[in-house]
Steps between C-alpha positions, in 0.01 A plus 500: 500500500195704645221704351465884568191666571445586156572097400863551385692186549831664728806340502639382869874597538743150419752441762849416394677249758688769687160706548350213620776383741528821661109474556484174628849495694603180309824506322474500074691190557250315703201624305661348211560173663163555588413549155704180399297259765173628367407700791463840309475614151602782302210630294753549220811642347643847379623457162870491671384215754431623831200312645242698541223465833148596559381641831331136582808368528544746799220274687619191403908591655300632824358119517794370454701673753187449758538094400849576513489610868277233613774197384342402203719343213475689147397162348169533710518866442512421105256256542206730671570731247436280231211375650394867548553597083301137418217696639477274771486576871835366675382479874460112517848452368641771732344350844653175371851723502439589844413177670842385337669824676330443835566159510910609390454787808396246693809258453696794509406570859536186619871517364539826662361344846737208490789759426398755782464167747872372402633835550394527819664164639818613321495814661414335822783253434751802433394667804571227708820433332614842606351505860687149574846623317511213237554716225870708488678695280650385171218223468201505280191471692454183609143469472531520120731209483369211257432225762196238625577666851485824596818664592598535859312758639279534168180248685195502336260734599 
């Protein structure tokens, strides 16, 4: 609610779920999943049951979908926002969020380092396969073949 000039309490406009969702871009089934992990709230019901939303709620979705984009999980998204309607300001538990992500980036690139370096000796291994003429039709590659040794042809690079 807001006051007019004149100190009239003014009703703000509720929003049922489809109003909302075409607002926000979210489907009405994810807002009410949303609704069900206690990430949003209707303000209430119509007296035949569709939930109701206040504009705040409009905020909230936006922080969401921002937390959303940077990786974060909606049980730390839930959890800021709780932290947030205690009153309380959530910044210490969210840079405790993000060392955990960097530190899970971090792994992640070192898994995507050791997967670029192994697919360069395999694709060094099938080159040379090729250039020497160990590999020939109606064969699967040999450098994929399960074996300690590499195939003919298929050396390490």
């Amino acid at each position: 609610m807001a006051e007019t000039s004149l100190g009239a309490v003014r009703r703000e406009p509720l929003l049922r779920i489809g109003e909302l969702a075409k607002q926000t871009g979210f489907s009405a089934r994810t807002l009410r999943y949303y609704e069900d992990i206690g990430l949003v709230r209707p303000a209430q019901r119509s007296e035949s049951g569709y939930r109701l939303y206040s504009d705040d709620v409009l905020e909230r979705l936006r922080f969401v979908r921002r937390s959303r984009g940077l990786g974060l999980r909606l049980e730390d998204i839930r959890r800021i926002l709780e932290i947030s309607d205690e009153g309380r300001i959530p910044c210490e538990h969210v840079v405790g969020i993000v060392d955990r992500e960097l530190a899970e980036a971090l792994k992640q690139m070192a898994r995507l380092r050791a997967l670029r370096r192994d697919l360069t000796h395999l694709r060094a291994r099938l080159i040379d396969a090729i250039e020497t003429g160990s590999v020939g039709p109606g064969r699967t590659c040999p450098c994929f073949e399960d074996s300690d040794e590499p195939a003919e042809g298929c050396v390490e690079a």
